[in-house]
C-alpha positions in Angstrom: -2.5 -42.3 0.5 -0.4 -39.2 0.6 -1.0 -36.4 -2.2 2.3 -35.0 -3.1 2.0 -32.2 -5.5 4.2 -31.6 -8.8 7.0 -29.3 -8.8 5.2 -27.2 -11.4 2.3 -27.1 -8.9 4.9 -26.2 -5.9 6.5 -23.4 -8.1 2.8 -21.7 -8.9 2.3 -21.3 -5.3 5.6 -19.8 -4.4 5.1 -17.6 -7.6 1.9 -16.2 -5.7 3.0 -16.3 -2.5 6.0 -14.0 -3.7 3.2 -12.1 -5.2 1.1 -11.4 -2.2 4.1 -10.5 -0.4 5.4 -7.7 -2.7 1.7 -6.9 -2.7 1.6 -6.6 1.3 5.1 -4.6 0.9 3.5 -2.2 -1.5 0.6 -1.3 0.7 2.5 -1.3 3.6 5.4 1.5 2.1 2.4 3.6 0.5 0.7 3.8 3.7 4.3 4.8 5.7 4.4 7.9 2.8 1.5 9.1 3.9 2.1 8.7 7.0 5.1 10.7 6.7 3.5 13.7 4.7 0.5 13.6 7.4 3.3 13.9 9.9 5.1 16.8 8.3 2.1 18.6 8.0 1.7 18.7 4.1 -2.2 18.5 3.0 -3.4 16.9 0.1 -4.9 19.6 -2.7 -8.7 19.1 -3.1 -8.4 16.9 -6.1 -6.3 15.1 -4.6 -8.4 13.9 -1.7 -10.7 11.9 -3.0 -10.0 8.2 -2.1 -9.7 6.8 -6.3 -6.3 9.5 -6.5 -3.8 8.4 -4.4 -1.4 6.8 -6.4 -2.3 8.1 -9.6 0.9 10.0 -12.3 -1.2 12.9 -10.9 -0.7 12.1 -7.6 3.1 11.1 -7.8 3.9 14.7 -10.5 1.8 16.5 -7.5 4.4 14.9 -4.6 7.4 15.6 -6.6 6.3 19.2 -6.7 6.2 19.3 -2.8 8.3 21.7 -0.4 10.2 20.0 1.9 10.8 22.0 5.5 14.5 20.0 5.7 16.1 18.0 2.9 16.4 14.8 5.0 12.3 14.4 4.7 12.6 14.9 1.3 14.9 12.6 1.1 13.5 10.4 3.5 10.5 10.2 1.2 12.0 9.8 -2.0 13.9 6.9 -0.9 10.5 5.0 0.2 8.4 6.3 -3.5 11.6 4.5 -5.5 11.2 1.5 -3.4 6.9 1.6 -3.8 
């Protein structure tokens, strides 16, 4: 016998597999920021370097507060925090 699932069954598992993948997106854009300020040379202040701060309101007021060399990195960068 062949197990067919219900739709409501097929919808849940799109639902998280839309989930993981905005998830995966997520990770994946956060780590290309810090990429990016790693490339550009700007260092993280002291409180800011422990592991439990990245991401935090303090973390993103700290980043908007950052001096850009050229205005296409901080552009650059902006554009990839609206879309995280």
């Amino acid at each position: 016998m062949i197990y067919i699932p219900r739709p409501e069954t097929l919808e849940d598992r799109k639902l998280i597999r839309v989930h993981f993948t905005i998830v995966r997106e997520m990770v994946r854009l956060k780590q290309l920021i810090k990429s990016l300020l790693n490339l550009y040379g700007i260092e993280y202040t002291d409180e800011l370097k422990a592991t439990n701060t990245h991401w935090s309101k303090r973390f993103i007021n700290w980043f908007k507060t950052v001096q850009f060399q050229y205005f296409t990195q901080a552009n650059a960068l902006n554009i990839l925090i609206k879309k995280a």
